[in-house]
C-alpha positions in Angstrom: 52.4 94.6 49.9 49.1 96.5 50.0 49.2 99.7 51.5 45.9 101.9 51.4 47.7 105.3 50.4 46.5 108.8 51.7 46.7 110.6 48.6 45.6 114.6 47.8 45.6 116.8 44.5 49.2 117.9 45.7 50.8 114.2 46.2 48.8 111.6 43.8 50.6 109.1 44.2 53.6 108.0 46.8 57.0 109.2 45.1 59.5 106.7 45.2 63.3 106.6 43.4 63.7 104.7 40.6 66.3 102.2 41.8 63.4 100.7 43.3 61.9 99.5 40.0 64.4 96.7 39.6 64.1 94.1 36.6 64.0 91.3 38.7 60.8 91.8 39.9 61.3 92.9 43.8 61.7 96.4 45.3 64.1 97.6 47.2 62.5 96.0 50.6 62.5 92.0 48.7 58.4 92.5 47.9 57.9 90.9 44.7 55.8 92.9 42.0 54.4 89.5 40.7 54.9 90.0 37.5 58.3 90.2 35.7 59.5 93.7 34.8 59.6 94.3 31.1 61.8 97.1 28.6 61.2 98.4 25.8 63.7 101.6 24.2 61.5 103.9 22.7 63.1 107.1 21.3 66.3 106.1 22.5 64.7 105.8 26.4 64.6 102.4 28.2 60.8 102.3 29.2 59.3 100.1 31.8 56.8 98.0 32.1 55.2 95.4 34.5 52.8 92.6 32.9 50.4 90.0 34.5 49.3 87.0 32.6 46.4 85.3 33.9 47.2 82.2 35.9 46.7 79.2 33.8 47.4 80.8 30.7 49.0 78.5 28.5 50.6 81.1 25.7 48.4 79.3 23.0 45.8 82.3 22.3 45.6 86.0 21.9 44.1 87.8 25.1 42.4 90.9 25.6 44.8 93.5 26.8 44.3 96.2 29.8 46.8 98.8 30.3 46.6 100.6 33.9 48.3 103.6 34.4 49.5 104.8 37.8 48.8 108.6 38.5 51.4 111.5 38.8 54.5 110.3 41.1 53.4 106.9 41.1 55.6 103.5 40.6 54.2 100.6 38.9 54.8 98.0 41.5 52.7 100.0 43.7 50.3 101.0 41.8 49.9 97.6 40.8 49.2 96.6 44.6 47.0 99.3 45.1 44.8 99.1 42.4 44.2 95.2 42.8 43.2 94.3 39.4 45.1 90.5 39.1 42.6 88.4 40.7 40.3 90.4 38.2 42.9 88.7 35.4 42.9 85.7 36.6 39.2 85.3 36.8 38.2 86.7 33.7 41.6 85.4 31.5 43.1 88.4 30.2 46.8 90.2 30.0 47.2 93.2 32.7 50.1 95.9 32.1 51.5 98.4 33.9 53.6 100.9 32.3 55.9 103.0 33.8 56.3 106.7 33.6 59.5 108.5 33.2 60.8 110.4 35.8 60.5 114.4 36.1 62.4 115.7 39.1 61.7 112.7 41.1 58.4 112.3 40.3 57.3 109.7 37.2 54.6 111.2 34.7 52.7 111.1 31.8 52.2 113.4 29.0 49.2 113.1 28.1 48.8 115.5 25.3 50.6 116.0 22.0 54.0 117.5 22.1 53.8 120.9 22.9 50.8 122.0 24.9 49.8 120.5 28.1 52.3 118.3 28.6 55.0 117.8 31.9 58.1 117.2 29.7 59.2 116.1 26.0 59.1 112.7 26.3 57.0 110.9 23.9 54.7 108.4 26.2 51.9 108.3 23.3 54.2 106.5 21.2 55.7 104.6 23.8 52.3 103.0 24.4 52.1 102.5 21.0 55.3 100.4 20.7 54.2 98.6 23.9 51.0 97.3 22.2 52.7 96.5 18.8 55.6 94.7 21.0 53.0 92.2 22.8 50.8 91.7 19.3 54.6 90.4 17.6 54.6 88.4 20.7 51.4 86.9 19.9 49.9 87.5 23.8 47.1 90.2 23.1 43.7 90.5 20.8 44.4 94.3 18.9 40.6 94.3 18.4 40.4 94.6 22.6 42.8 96.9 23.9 41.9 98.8 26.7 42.9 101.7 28.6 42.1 102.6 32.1 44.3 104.7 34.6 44.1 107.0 37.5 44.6 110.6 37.9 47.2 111.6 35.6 46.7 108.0 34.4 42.9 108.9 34.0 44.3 111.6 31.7 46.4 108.8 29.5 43.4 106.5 28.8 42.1 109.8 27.2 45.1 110.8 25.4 45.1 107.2 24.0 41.7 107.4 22.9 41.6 110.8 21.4 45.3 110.3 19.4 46.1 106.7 19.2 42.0 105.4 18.7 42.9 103.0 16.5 44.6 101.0 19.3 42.0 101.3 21.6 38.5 99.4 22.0 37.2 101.6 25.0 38.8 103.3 28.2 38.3 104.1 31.9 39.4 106.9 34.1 39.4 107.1 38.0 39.9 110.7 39.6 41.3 111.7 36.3 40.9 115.2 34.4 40.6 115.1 30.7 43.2 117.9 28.9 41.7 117.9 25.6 38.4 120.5 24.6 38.1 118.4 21.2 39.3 115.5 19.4 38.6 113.4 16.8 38.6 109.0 17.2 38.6 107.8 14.6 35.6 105.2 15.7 33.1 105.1 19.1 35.1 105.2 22.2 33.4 103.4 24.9 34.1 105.3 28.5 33.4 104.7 32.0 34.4 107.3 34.6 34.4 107.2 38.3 34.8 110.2 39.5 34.2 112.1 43.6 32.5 115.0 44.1 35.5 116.8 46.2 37.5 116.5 43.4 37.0 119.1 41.6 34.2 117.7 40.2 32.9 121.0 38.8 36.0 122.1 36.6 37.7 125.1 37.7 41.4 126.3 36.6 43.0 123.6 34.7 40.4 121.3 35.3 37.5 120.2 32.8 34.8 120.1 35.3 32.9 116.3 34.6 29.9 117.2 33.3 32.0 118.6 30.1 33.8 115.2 30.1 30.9 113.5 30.0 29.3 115.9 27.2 32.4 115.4 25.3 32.0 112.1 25.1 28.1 111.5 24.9 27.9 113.6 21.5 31.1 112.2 19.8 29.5 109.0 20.6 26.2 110.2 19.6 24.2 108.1 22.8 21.3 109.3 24.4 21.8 112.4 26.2 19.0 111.9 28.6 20.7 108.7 30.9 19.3 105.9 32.9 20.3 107.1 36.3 20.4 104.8 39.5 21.5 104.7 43.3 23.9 102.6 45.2 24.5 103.1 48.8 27.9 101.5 49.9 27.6 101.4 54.1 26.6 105.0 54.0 28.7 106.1 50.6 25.9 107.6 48.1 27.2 106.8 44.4 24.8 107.7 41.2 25.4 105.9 38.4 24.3 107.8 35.0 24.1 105.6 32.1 24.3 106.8 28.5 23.2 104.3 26.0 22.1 103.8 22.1 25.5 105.1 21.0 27.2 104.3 17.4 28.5 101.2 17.4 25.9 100.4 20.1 28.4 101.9 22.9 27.7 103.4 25.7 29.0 106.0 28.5 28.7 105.5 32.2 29.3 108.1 35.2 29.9 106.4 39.0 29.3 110.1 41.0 30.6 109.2 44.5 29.6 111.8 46.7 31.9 113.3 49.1 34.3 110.7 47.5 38.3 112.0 47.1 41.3 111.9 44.7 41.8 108.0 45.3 41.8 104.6 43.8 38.1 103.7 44.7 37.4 101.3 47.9 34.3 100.9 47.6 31.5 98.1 46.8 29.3 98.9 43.3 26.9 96.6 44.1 29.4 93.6 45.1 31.9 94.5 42.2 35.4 96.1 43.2 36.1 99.2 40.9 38.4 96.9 39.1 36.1 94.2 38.4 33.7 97.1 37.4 35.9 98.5 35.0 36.8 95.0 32.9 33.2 94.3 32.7 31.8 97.6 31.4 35.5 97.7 28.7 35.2 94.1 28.1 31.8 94.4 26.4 33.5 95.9 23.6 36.0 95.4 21.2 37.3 98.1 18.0 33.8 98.1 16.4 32.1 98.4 19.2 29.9 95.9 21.6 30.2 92.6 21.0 28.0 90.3 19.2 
């Protein structure tokens, strides 16, 4: 079922119909999503949802929680293939969800703003997440002092939305080719961020796009870390990444940048110094929980 997927600013994500998001767990071609597909109505909508529990996992104890959000025109089953983060849940025993965004003229989205403003449509996906995570704490799966959000492109966007309007969810995010909408917000605690991010995407802002460094800025004063950071190379059979590593924040958080040069809109392939960017992502999140890095 994995496909590596060609993907530019004008196509994010492969656009499929929604018929092929079928509740019991296969597409439309019998390739099973491993995972059972989930609902939940919020706001009178039937909203979707796709979670992974960790084999061995007994339903005795709470587990962290990582939602993953699939970018603009993206399906979850997909997405869930092609960003390869179950193995990661296995290994390191925690819940993996993948929502599902609504569909907008044949293409699922996420509004990643508050009503009004920025957003693609009307529908209310910020308190859809929010029902999603109160659903699975009644169920007793998921630790609500580590809930994390990652996604990619307009999934990048989410994690933000999440952590600027619904903080008090969410321990710490990632984003991966994503733009952040918002110029200000207020957490209400530290948010912990990681951000991977290529340099042909426009990395430098420009029309609706925050260019990075902003991002970044954002982020390192709300957090209040050192604004010099610890910067370091990694070369990947040729690939140059920087890593820039903000640390000291409140809460003793911190904020990392992975700069791949010449690196595209995508889902990152590469090696971080023998970590996937999945594997990446849970261990920089997973250091934290709601008040910050853990003892």
């Amino acid at each position: 079922m994995k496909n590596i997927l060609v993907i530019s600013l004008l196509t994010l994500f492969i656009s499929c119909s929604n018929d092929e998001f079928e509740k019991d767990g296969y597409d439309k071609d019998g390739n099973s999503y491993d995972g059972p597909i989930e609902t939940i109505n919020h706001n009178g909508l039937e909203r979707k949802y796709i979670i992974y529990t960790p084999q061995g996992y007994d339903g005795n104890s709470k587990l962290p929680l990582l939602l993953n959000f699939h970018g603009f025109g993206g399906q979850a089953g997909d997405y869930m293939s092609y960003s390869n983060m179950r193995s990661t849940a296995d290994s390191e025993n925690f819940i993996l969800v993948y929502p599902q965004g609504t569909d907008l003229d044949g293409s699922p989205h996420w509004n990643a703003a508050l009503n009004g403003g920025d957003n693609k449509s009307d529908v209310d996906d910020l308190g859809f997440i929010e029902a999603l995570i109160n659903k699975l704490s009644s169920e007793n799966l998921i630790d609500l002092k580590r809930v994390y959000a990652v996604g990619y492109s307009n999934g990048g966007m989410m994690s933000y939305a999440l952590a600027c309007y619904k903080s008090g969810l969410i321990s710490a995010i990632g984003s991966v080719s994503g733009y952040m909408l918002q110029t200000e917000c207020s957490p209400s605690h530290s948010i912990p961020l990681i951000k991977l991010h290529g340099t042909t995407d426009h990395y430098d802002g420009g029309g609706v796009y925050n260019s990075v460094e902003s991002v970044l800025n954002f982020w390192v004063n709300f957090n209040n870390t050192d604004t010099n950071p610890i910067i370091s190379n990694i070369n990947d059979n040729g690939t140059s990444i920087t890593r820039y590593k903000y640390e000291n924040g409140d809460n003793s958080v911190s904020v990392e940048h992975y700069k791949i040069i010449g690196g595209e809109h995508v889902w990152f392939n590469n090696d971080f110094d023998g970590k996937n960017t999945g594997q990446l992502i849970w261990d920089f999140v997973s250091k934290y929980d709601i008040d910050g890095l853990r003892n």
